[in-house]
C-alpha positions as CSV (number, residue, x, y, z in Angstrom):
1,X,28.6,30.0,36.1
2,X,25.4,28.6,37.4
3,X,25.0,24.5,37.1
4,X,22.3,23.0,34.9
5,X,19.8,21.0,37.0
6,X,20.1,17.5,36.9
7,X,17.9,15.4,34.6
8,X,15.3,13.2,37.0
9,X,14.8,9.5,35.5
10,X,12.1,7.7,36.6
11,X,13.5,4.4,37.5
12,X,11.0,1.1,36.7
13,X,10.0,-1.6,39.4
14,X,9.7,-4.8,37.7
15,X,6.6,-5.5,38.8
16,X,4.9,-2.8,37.3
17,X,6.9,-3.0,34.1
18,X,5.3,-1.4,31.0
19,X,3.6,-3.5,28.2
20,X,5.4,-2.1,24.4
21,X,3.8,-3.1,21.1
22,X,6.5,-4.7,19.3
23,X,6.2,-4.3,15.7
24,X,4.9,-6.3,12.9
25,X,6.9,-9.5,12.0
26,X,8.4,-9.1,8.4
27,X,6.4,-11.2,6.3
28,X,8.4,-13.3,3.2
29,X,7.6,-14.5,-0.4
30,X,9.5,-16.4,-2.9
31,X,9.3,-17.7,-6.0
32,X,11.1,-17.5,-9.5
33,X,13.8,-16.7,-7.9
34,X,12.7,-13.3,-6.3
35,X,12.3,-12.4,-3.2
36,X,9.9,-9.9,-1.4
37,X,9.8,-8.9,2.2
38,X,6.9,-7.0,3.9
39,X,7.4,-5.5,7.1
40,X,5.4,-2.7,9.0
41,X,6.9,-0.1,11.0
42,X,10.2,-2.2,12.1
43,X,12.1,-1.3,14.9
44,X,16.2,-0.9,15.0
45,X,16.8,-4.3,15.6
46,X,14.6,-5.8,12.6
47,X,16.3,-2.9,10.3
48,X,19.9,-3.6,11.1
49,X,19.2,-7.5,10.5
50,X,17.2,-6.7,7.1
51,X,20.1,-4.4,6.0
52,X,23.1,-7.0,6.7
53,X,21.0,-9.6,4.9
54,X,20.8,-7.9,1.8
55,X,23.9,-5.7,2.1
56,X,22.6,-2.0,2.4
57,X,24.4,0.8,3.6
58,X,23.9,1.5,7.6
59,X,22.8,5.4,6.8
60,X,19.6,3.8,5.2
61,X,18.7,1.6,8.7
62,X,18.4,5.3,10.8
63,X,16.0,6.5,7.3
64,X,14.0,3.4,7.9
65,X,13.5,3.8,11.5
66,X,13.3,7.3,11.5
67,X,9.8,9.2,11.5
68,X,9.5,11.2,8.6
69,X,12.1,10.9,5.5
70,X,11.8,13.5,2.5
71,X,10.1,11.6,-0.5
72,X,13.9,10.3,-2.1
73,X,15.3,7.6,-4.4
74,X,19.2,6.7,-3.4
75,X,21.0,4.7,-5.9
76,X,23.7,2.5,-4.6
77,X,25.0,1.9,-8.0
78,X,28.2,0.0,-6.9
79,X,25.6,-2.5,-4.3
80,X,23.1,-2.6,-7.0
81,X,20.1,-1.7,-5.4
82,X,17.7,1.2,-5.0
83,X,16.4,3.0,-1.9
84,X,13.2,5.1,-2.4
85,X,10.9,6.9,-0.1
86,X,7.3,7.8,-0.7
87,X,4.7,9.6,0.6
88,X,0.8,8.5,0.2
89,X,-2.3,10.2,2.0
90,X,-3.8,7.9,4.5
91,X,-7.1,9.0,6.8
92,X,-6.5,9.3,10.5
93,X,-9.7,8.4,12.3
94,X,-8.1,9.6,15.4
95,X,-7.6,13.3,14.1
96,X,-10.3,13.2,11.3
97,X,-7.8,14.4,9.0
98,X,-5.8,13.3,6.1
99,X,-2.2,12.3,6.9
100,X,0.9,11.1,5.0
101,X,1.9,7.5,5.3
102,X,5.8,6.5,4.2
103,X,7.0,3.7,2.4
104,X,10.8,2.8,2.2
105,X,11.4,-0.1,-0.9
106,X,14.5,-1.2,-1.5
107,X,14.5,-2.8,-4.7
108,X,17.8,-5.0,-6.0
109,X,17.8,-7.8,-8.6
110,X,16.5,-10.5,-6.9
111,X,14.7,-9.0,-4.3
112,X,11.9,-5.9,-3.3
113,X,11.5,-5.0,0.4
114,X,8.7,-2.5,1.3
115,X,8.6,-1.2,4.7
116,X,5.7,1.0,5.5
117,X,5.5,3.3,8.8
118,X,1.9,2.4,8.3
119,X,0.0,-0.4,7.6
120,X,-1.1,0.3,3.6
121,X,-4.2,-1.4,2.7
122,X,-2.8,-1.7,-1.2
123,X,0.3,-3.4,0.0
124,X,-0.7,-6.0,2.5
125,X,-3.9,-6.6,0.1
126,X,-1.5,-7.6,-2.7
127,X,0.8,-9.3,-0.9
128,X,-2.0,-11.1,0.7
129,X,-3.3,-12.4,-2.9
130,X,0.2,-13.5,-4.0
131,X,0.9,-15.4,-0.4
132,X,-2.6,-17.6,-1.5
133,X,-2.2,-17.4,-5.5
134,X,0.1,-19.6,-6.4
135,X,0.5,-18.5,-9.9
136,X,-0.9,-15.1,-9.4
137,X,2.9,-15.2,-7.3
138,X,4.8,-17.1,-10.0
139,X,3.6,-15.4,-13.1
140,X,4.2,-11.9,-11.2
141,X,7.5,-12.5,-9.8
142,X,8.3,-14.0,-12.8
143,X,8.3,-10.5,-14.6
144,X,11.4,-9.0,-12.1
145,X,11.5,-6.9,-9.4
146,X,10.9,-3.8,-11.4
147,X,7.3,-5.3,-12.1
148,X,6.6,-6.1,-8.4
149,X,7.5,-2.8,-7.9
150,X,5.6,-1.4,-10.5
151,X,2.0,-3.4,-9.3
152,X,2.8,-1.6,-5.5
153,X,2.9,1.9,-6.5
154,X,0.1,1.1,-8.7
155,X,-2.1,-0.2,-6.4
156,X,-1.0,2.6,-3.6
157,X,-1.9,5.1,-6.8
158,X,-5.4,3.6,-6.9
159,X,-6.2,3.8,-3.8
160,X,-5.5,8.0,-3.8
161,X,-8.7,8.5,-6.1
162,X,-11.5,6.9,-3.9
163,X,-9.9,9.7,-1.6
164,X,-10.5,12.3,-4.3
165,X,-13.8,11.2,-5.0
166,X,-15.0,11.5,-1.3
167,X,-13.7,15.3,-1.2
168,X,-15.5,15.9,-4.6
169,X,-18.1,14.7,-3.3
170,X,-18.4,17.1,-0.3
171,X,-17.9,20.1,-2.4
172,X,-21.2,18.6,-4.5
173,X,-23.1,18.5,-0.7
174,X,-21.3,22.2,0.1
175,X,-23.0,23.7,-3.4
176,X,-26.3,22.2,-2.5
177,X,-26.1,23.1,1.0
178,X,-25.2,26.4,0.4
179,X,-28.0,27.4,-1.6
180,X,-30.8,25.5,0.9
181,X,-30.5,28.1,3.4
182,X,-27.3,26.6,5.2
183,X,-24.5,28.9,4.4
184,X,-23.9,30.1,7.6
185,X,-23.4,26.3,8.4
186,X,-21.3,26.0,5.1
187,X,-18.4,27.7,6.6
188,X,-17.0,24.8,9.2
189,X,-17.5,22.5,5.6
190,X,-15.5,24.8,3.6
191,X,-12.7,25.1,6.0
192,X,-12.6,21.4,6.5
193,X,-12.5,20.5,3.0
194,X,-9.8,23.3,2.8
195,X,-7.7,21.3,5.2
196,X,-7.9,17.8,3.3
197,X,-7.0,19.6,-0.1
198,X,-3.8,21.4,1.5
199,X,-2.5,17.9,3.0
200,X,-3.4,16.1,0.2
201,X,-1.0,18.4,-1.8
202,X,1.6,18.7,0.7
203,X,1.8,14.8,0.5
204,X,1.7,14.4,-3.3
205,X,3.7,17.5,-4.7
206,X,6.8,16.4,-2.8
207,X,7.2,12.8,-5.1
208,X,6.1,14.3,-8.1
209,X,10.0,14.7,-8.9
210,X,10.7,11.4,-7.4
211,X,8.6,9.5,-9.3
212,X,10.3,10.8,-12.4
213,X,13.6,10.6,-10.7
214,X,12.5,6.6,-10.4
215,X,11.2,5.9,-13.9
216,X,14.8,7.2,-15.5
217,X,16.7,4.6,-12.8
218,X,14.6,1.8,-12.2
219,X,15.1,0.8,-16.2
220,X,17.7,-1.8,-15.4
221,X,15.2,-3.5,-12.8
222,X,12.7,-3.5,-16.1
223,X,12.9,-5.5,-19.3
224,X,12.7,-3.7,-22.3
225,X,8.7,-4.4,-23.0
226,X,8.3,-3.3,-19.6
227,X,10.1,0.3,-20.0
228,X,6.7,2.5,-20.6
229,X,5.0,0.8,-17.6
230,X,6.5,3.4,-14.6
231,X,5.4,6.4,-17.1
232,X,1.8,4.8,-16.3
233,X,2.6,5.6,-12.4
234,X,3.7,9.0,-13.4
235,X,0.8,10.4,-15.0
236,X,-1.0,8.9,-12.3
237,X,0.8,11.4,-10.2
238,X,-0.2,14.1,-12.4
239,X,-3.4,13.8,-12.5
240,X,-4.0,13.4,-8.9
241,X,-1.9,16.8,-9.0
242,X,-4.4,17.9,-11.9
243,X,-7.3,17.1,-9.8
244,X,-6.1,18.8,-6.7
245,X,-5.3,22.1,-8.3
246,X,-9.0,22.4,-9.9
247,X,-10.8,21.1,-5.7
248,X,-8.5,24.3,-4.8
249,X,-10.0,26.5,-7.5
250,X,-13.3,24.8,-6.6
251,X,-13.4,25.2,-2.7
252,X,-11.6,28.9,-3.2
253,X,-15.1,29.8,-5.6
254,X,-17.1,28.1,-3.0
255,X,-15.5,30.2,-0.4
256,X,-16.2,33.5,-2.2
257,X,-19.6,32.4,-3.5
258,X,-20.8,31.6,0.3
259,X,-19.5,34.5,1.3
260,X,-21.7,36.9,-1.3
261,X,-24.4,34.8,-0.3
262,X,-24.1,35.5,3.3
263,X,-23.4,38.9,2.3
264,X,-26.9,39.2,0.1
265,X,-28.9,37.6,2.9
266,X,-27.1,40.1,5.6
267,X,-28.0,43.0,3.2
268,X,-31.7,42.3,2.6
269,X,-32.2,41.9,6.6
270,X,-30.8,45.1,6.9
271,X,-32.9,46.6,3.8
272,X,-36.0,44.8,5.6
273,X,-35.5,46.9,9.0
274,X,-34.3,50.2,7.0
275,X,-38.0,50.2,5.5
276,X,-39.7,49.7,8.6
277,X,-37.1,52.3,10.1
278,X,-38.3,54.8,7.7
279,X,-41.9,54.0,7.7
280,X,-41.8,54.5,11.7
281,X,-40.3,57.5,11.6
282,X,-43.2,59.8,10.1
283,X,-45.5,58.1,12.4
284,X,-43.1,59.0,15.6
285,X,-43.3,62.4,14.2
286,X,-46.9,62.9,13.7
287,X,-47.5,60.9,17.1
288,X,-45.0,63.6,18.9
289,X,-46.6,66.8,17.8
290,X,-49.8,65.4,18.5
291,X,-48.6,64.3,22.0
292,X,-47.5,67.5,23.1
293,X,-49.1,69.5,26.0
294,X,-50.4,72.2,24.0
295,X,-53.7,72.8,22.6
296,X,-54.7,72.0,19.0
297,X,-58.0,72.4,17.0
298,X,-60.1,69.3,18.4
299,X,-57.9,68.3,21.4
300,X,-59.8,66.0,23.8
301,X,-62.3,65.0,21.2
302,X,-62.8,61.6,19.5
303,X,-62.8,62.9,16.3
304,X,-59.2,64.3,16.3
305,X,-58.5,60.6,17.7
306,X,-59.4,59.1,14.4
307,X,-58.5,61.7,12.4
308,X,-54.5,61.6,13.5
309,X,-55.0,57.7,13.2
310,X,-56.6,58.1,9.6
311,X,-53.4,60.6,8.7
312,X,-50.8,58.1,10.1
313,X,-52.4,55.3,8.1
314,X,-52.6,57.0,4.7
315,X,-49.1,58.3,5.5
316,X,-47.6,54.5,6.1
317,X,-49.8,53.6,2.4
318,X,-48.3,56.4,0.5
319,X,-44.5,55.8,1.5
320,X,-45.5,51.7,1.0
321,X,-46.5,52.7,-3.0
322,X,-43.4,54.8,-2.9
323,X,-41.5,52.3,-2.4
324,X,-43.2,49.8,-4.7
325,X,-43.0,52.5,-7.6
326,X,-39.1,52.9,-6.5
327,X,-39.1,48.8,-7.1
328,X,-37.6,49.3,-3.5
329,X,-39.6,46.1,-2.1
């Protein structure tokens, strides 16, 4: 049996050692007697210390670190805490494209920790206000962790419809552009937008479930006044979903509509050169018996000349009012 070659490793001198971005520090607030924790993209080490602290189970430290987790939500019912994963569409300048950011929360009674891969505006904009608001923090924490929660997903909710907007708005410039004379150019548009619808439904239709998964568990993180306020994040969902499915219908009736407009172009250029086609043809005819190398009543006369030339023209007028009377032009 034939040996498997041998793995090379590149071994490192020390004094070219390579430079690695460490992650983002986790970031704490307090008050009322709650607890959140902010940290971006952790690595291993900042997981496992996070999860001893608060007591979570070590399968949840390799979801955390890992690269892509399934949108979830994990009740530890005997630790009292819940684990929940969620996808949210962010735009990658690099790529051009629309991408899915995750967000792990761990939410327990005294404490929420969100852990994007990503940095999320929404998040680190309201954490932001409650680390400089004092009693923007109080009163909020004040309300439980089920309410911190809620004012997360609700801000991450809000910021998917400016993203909605912007792609409604390119199927407006599409169906302008489209009918200007551009429609050839429409195509590349069309297949973009295309792209950004399918990835935005590839990231939302996945939590659709988990968000309703969420609003039946997260109850006892939620006072009783504060039960409907998850439902809120739901139909938020829904419509987005809503939305979605009528840009698909949208960009699929753009699609078709360019297309029988490139068509209708495509078929009067080829109408336009059929005509003159046709109204060469009698010409060529009259212009080949005339040409031959036989003799005909006035050949090598001036007259005849004209008179061919008189014939071709009022042969060209009549197939022209043909036409016209056939409404073929």
């Amino acid at each position: 049996m034939p040996s498997l070659p041998r793995i090379t490793r590149r071994t490192r001198s020390h004094a070219t050692a390579e430079v690695v971005a460490r992650p983002a520090p986790a970031r704490q607030l307090d008050a009322s007697g709650l607890t959140w924790v902010n940290v971006v993209g952790p690595d291993v080490e900042t997981a496992t210390l996070l999860a001893e602290r608060f007591g979570w189970h070590p399968l949840d430290v390799e979801d955390i670190v890992s690269k892509r987790q399934r949108p979830k939500v994990d009740d530890y019912e005997d630790d009292g805490y819940l684990f929940i994963v969620l996808h949210f569409p962010v735009y990658d300048k690099a790529v051009q494209r629309l991408n899915a950011a995750e967000i792990d929360v761990f939410i327990g009674p005294d404490y929420l920790v969100t852990i994007p891969n990503r940095e999320l505006l929404p998040v680190t904009r309201l954490f932001a206000r409650c680390e400089h608001d004092a009693s923007l923090r109080e009163g909020l924490f004040a309300k439980g962790t089920g309410r911190l929660l809620y004012e997360v997903l609700d801000d991450l909710f809000d910021y998917c419809f400016p993203i909605l907007d912007k792609i409604g708005h390119k199927l407006d410039s599409i169906e302008d552009d489209m009918f200007e004379g551009y429609a050839e150019d429409v195509v590349r548009d069309i297949s973009n937008v295309k792209q950004e619808i399918i990835s935005y439904r590839k990231v939302i239709k996945p939590g659709r479930s988990t968000l309703r998964a969420l609003e039946r568990r997260v109850d006892k993180f939620l006072s009783e006044e504060l039960d409907l306020y998850f439902d809120d994040i739901v139909d938020s969902a829904e419509r987005i979903w809503d939305q979605l499915d009528n840009y698909k219908e949208v960009v699929d009736g753009l699609e078709s509509t360019n297309e029988s407009v490139i068509s209708h172009r495509q078929n009067d250029v080829l109408r336009v050169l059929t005509i003159f086609s046709v109204l060469v043809l009698p010409l060529t005819l009259i212009s080949g018996i005339f040409g031959m190398n036989v003799a005909f009543p006035g050949a090598g006369s001036t007259i005849a000349f004209w008179i061919v030339l008189g014939f071709m023209l009022a042969t060209i007028i009549g197939m022209f009012g043909f036409f016209r009377l056939k409404r073929w032009l």
